[in-house]
C-alpha positions in Angstrom: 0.0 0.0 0.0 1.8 3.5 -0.9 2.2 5.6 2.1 -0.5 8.9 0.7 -3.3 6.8 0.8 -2.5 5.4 4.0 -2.0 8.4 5.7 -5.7 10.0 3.9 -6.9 7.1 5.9 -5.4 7.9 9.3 -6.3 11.4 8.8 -9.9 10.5 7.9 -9.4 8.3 11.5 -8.3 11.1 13.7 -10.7 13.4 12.5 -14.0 11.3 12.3 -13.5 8.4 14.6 -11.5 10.3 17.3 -12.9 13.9 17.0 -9.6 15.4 17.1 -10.0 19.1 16.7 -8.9 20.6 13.3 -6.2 21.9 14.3 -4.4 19.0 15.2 -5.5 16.9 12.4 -3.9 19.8 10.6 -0.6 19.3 12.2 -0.7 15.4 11.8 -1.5 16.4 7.9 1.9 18.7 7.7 3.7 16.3 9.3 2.9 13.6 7.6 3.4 15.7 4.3 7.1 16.0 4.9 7.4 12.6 5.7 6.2 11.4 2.9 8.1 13.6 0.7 11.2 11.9 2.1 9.8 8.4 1.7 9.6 9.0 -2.0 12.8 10.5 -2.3 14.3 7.0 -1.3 11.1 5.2 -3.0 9.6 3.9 0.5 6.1 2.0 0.2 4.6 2.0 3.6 5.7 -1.7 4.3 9.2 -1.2 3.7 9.9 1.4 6.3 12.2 0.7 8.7 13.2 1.9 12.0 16.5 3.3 10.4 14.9 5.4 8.1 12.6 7.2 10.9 16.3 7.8 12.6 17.6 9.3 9.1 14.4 11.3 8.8 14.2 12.7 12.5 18.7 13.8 12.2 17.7 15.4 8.8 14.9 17.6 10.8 17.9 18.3 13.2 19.8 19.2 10.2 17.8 21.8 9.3 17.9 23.3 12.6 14.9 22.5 13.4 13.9 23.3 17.1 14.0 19.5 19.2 10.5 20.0 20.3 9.6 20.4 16.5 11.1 17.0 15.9 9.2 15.7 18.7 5.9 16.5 18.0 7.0 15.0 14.4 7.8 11.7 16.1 4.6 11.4 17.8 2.7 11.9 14.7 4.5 8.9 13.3 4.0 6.8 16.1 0.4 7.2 16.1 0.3 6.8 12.3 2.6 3.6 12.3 0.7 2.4 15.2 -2.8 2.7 13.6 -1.2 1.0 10.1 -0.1 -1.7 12.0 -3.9 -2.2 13.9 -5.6 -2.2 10.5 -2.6 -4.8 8.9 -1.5 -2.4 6.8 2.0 -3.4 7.5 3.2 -6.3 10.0 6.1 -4.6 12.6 5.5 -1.3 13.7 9.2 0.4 12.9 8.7 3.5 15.3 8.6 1.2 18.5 11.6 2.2 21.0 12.5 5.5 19.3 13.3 7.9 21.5 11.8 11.1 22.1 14.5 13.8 21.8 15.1 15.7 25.1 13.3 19.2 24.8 14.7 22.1 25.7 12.5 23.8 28.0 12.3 27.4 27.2 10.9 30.1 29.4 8.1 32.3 27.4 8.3 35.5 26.0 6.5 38.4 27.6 5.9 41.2 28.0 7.0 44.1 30.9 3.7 46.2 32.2 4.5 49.6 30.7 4.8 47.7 27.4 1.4 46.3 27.6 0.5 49.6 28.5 1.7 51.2 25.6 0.8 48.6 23.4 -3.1 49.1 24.1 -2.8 52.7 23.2 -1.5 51.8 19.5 -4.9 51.5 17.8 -7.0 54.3 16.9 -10.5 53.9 18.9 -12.1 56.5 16.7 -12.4 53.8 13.9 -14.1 51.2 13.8 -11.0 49.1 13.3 -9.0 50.9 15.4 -12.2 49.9 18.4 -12.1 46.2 17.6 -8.3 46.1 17.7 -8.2 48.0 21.1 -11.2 45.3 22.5 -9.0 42.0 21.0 -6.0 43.6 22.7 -7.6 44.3 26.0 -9.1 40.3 25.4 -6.0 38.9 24.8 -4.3 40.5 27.8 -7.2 40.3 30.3 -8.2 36.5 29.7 -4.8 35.2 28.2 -7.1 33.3 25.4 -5.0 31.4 22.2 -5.7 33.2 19.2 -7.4 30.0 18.1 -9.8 30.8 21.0 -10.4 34.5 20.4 -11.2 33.9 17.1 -13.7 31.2 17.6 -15.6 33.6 20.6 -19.2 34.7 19.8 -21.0 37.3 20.8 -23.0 35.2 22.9 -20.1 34.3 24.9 -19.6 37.6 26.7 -21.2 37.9 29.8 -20.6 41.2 31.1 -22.7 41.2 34.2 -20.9 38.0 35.9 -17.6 38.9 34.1 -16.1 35.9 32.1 -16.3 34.8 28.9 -17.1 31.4 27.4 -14.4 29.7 25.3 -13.9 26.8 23.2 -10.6 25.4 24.2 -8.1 22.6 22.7 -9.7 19.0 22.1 -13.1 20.8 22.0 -13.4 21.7 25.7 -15.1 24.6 27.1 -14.2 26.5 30.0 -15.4 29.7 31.6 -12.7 32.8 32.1 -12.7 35.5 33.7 -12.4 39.1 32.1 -11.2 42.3 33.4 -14.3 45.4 33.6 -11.4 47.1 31.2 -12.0 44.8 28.6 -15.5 43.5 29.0 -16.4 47.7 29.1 -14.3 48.4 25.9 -15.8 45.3 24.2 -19.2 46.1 24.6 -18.9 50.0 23.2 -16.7 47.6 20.4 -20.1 45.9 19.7 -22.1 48.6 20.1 -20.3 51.2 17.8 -18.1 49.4 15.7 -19.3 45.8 14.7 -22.6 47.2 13.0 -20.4 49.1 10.9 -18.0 46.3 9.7 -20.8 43.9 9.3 -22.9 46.6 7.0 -26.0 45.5 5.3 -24.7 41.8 4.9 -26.6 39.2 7.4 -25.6 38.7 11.0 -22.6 36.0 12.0 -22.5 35.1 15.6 -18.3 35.5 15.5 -17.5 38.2 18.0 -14.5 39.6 16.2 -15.1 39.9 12.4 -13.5 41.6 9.1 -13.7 43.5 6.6 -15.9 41.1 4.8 -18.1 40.7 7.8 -16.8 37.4 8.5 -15.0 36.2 11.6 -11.4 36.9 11.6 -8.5 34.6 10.7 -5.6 33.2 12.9 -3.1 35.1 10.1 -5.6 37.9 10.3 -5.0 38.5 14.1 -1.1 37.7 13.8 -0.8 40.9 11.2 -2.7 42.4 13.3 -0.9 42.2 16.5 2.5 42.4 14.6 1.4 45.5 12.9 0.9 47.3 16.5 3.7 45.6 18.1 6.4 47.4 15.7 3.9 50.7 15.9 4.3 50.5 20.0 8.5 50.0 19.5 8.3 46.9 21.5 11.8 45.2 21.9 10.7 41.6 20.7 7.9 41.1 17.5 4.5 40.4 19.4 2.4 36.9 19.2 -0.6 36.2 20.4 0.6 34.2 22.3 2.9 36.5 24.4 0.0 38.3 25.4 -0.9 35.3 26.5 2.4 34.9 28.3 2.3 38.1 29.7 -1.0 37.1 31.3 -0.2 34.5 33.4 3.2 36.0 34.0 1.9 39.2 35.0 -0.7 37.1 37.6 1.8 35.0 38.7 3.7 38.0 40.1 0.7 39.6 41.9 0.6 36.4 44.1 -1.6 34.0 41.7 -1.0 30.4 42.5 -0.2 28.6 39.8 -3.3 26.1 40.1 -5.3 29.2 39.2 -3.3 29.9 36.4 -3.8 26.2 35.3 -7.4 26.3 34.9 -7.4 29.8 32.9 -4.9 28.9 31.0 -7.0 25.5 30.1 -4.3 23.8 30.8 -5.0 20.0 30.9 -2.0 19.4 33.0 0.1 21.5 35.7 3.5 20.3 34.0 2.7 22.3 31.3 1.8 25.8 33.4 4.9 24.6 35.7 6.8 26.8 32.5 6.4 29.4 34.7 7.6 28.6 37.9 10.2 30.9 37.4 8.2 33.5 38.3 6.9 31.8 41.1 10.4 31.5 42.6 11.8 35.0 41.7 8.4 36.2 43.9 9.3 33.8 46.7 12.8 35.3 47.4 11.5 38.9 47.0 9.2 38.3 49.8 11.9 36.0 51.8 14.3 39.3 51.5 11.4 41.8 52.9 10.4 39.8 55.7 13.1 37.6 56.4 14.9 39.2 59.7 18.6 37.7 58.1 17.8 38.1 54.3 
C-alpha cells in the first residue's frame, strides 16, 4: 500500500472516529506531508519502512535546525500513524517502537514588561471602527490570556458582562469559563455597540465576536498581522504573538501572588507540567518576599 493513501486514511481516522479538533489533524497532515516527501525520495512504500529510516528522517529535521521540540511532535505523529497502520494490517512490525523522544529544551516564554502592555493598548486608533475592535482584542487577549485560536472562535454570545467571564472553546473541544477584566469587558461592549454594525454593513448577521472587513470572523493570520502591525507601531523590543499576550498574562498574575493552580485552569491547561513553564516567576516572587520579611535576608 503507498504511504498517501495510508495516511488520507489515518487522517480520515483522527478526525471522524476520534474527534480530534482541526487543528491537530492539521498538524498530523503537515507532518505527515514532509514525511512522505522523504519516503519517495528513497522510493519507500509503507511496508518497507524501517526503523532506520525514521532515525535518518528525525537527524535530517535536526539538520535543518529544526527546534528539538519540533522533531518531537514529528515523532509522535508517526508513532500514532505507524501504530494505527499496523492495527488495520497495513504493514506487519510497527518500525517507530523504541524510538526515542529527543530531550526538549525547556524554554521560558516571552512576555511582555507592564508599561509595554500599556503602551501597546494605546496603539490603535479607537475613533475607527478598526481601530475599536483592535483595542477590544487587545484588551481580550491581555485580560483573559485566550490562544488566538480561541479569540477567534468567541461569539457574541459568549460575553457575559454582568458576571464577568467569557465562554471559550478550548483545545480537544473543551469549554471552559474565564474570567475578564471590567477594562475589557467595558471596551468590548462600546466595540459591539459602535463598531461591529459598521463592519458587518448590510450583509446578514454572523455570531463570531471579532469579524472583518468582509463581515466574516477573523483569521488566525488575520490577528497575527494584526498584533505584529501594533507591536512594531508601539516599539516593543521583541515582535509580538498572540501568544505573548498570552504569556504576559499568566506572568503578570503570577507576580501579583496567583497560585499557579489558578493559572492552570485559565490557562485550560489539561495538565500543571505544562503551566509549571512558569515557575520561574513563582520562585523570583518567593525570594522577593523572603528578602522583605526575612529578619537575616
Amino acid at each position: 500500500m503507498e504511504i498517501p493513501a495510508a495516511t488520507t486514511l489515518f487522517l480520515t481516522h483522527v478526525k471522524v472516529e476520534k474527534g480530534l479538533s482541526s487543528n491537530t489533524v492539521e498538524a498530523y497532515q503537515r507532518d505527515l506531508v514532509k514525511f512522505n516527501v522523504f519516503a519517495q525520495k528513497r522510493k519507500l512504500t509503507l511496508e518497507k519502512v524501517n526503523r532506520d529510516d525514521l532515525v535518518d528522517f528525525l537527524a535530517g529535521m535536526y539538520r535543518e535546525k529544526l527546534e528539538s521540540r519540533t522533531v518531537a511532535r514529528h515523532l509522535v505523529t508517526l508513532r500514532n500513524f505507524f501504530r494505527f497502520a499496523q492495527i488495520q494490517e497495513l504493514i506487519a512490525v510497527d518500525p517507530s517502537l523504541n524510538l526515542e523522544s529527543p530531550k526538549i529544551r525547556r524554554t521560558l516564554p516571552g512576555y511582555l514588561r507592564l508599561e509595554e502592555v500599556e503602551r501597546l493598548l494605546e496603539q490603535p486608533d479607537a475613533k475607527t471602527a478598526f481601530g475599536l475592535r483592535d483595542r477590544a482584542m487587545l484588551e481580550v487577549l491581555y485580560s483573559t490570556g485566550l490562544r488566538v485560536s480561541e479569540l477567534i472562535g468567541l461569539r457574541v454570545t459568549d460575553l457575559d458582562s454582568k458576571v464577568g467571564c467569557i465562554r471559550c472553546i478550548g483545545k480537544g473541544d473543551k469549554e471552559r469559563i474565564v474570567p475578564a477584566g471590567r477594562k475589557a469587558l467595558g471596551i468590548v461592549e462600546k466595540y459591539l455597540k459602535e463598531a461591529r454594525p459598521k463592519l458587518l454593513g448590510k450583509r446578514p448577521g454572523t455570531p463570531a465576536l471579532f469579524v472583518n472587513s468582509r463581515g466574516v470572523a477573523l483569521s488566525r493570520v488575520g490577528v497575527w498581522k494584526i498584533l505584529s502591525a501594533y507591536g512594531r507601531q508601539a516599539g516593543l523590543r521583541v515582535a509580538l504573538t498572540p501568544h505573548m499576550l498570552r504569556h504576559s498574562f499568566a506572568t503578570h498574575l503570577l507576580e501579583r501572588g496567583a497560585d499557579l493552580r489558578s493559572v492552570q485552569l485559565m490557562l485550560g491547561h489539561a495538565d500543571i507540567s505544562t503551566t509549571q513553564i512558569y515557575t520561574h516567576v513563582v520562585e523570583e516572587r518567593l525570594k522577593q518576599i523572603y528578602k522583605a520579611h526575612h529578619p537575616r535576608a
